[in-house]
C-alpha positions, -999 to 999 in steps of 0.1 A, spaced: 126 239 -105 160 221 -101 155 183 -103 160 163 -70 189 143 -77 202 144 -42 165 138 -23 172 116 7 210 122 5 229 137 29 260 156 20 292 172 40 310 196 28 340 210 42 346 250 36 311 259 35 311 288 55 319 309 20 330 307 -17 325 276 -35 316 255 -8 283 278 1 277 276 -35 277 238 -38 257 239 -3 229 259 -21 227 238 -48 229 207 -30 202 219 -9 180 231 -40 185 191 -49 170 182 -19 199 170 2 203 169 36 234 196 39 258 201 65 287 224 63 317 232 84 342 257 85 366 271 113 350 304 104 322 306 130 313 344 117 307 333 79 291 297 91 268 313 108 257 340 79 259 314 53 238 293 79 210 320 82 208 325 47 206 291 36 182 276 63 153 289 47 165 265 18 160 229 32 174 209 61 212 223 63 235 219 98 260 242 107 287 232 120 321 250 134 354 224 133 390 228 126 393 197 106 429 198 112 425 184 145 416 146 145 389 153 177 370 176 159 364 161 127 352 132 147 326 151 166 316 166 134 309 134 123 293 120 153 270 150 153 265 145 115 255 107 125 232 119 154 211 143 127 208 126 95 222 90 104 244 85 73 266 99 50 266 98 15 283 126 -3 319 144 11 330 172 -8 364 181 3 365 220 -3 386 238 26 418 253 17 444 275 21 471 289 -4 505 290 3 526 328 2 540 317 -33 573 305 -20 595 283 -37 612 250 -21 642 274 -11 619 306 4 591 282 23 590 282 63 586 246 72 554 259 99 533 275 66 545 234 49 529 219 78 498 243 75 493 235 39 496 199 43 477 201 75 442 217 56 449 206 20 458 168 21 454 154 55 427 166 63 406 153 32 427 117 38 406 117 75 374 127 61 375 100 35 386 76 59 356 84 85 335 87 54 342 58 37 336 37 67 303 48 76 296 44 35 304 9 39 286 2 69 252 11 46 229 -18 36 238 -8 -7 270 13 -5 266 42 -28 283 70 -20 306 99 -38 330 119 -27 344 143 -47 383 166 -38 382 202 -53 419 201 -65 436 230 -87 452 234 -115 484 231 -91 478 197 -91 489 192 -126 515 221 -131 542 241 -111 533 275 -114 500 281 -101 514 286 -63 545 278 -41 560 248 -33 535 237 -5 504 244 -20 514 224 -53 523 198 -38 493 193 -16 472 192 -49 493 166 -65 490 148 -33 449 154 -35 451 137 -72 470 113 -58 443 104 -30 412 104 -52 428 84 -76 437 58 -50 405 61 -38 386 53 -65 408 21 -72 401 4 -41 367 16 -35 351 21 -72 340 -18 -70 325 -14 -38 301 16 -48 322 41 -38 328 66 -61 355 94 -60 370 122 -83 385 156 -84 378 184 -99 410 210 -111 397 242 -107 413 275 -123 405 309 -111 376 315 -89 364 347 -71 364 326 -31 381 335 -2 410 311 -4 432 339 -7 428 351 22 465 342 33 477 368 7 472 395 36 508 386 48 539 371 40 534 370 -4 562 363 -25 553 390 -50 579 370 -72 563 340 -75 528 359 -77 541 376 -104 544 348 -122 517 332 -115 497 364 -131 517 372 -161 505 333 -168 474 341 -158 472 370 -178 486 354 -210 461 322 -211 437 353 -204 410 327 -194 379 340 -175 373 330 -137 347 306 -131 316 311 -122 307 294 -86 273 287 -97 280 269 -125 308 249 -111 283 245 -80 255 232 -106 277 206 -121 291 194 -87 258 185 -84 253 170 -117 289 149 -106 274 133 -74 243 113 -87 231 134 -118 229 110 -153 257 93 -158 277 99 -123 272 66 -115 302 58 -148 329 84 -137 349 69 -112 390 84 -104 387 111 -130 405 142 -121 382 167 -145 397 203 -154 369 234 -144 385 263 -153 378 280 -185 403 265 -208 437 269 -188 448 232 -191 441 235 -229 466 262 -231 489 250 -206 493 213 -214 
């Protein structure tokens, strides 16, 4: 029986319609957390609802978190059903087409920067606030970042710069809010089979994927397993020793920043 490290806790997580972010909302939910998910995909919210239900006491809820209005209604309705919050995970993404600084359309810039990096400033932001308004602030929040946030050729010119951004944010983050109980940190992942590239349907540079994969295929690490990187975002909210790891940007992918530098 998984341990329940997250009884009593109630936990958002953005993306959880599929991919990693139903895989962290199982877990969470087999840790006995109050869950809710959101995703602008009301077909796979609404699977991923059914099937997880059965689980523990999960809300689904559909939002663009791209615009300001909705996010706050999703945290109003959050409020209304569970009261508080105390762990955001900052999941939903999109990739860029590969483009570099010369190729990229300034609309798919503001897209990427839209869903990547903005949007996880305003759900800290609304987080954080209600965190602080609790009687013992104790709360985590934790930014799935990429290994684009520490090199250049893991997508185009949008998408790794949103990621540096993200490290950028949690790092900040956890500065100004470690001491008040607040603790954030990222996680860089490498490959994962999730539905993030779903934006490959149209418009890829085949150049700059090219790349990417002869990389890829060079470091020859594995793709990550979603449960296990699920399991140990769990273990990172309020598992032994969480409480110590504060602004730490931790690399889940198999060995590919080993290799890479």
């Amino acid at each position: 029986m998984t341990e329940q490290v997250l009884s009593g806790k109630t936990c958002l997580i953005t993306g959880g319609g599929g991919g990693l972010g139903k895989a962290i909302a199982t877990k969470f939910l087999e840790a006995g957390a109050n869950v809710v998910i959101c995703d602008i995909n009301d077909e796979r919210l609404q699977q991923t609802s059914a099937e997880l239900s059965p689980k523990g006491p999960l809300k689904a809820i559909k939002a663009d978190i791209t615009n300001k209005t909705e996010v706050e209604a999703l945290f109003n309705e959050l409020l209304r059903a569970f009261g508080k919050i105390d762990v955001l995970i900052n999941n939903a993404a999109i990739m860029d087409h590969f483009d570099p600084v010369g190729d990229l359309e300034i609309d798919l810039w503001d897209r990427v920067m839209a869903l990547n990096l903005t949007a996880p400033f305003v759900m800290s932001k609304l987080a954080i606030s209600n965190m602080l308004e609790q009687e013992s602030p104790n709360g985590r929040i934790i930014n799935i970042t990429s290994v684009a946030g520490r090199a250049g050729w893991a997508g185009g010119a949008a998408y790794t710069a949103s990621k540096h951004g993200l490290v950028g944010l949690t790092k900040n983050t956890a500065a100004f809010y470690g001491s008040k109980g607040i603790r954030c940190n990222a996680l860089m992942m490498g490959g994962m089979q999730t539905n993030i590239s779903d934006v490959f349907k149209t418009g890829l540079n085949m150049d700059g994927f090219q790349r990417f994969n002869s990389v890829y295929e060079a470091i020859n690490a594995p793709l990550c397993d979603l449960d296990e990187v699920a399991g140990f975002v769990t273990n990172l909210t309020y598992g032994k020793g969480a409480s110590i790891i504060n602004g730490s940007c931790i690399s889940v992918d198999n060995g590919w920043s080993c290799v890479m530098g």
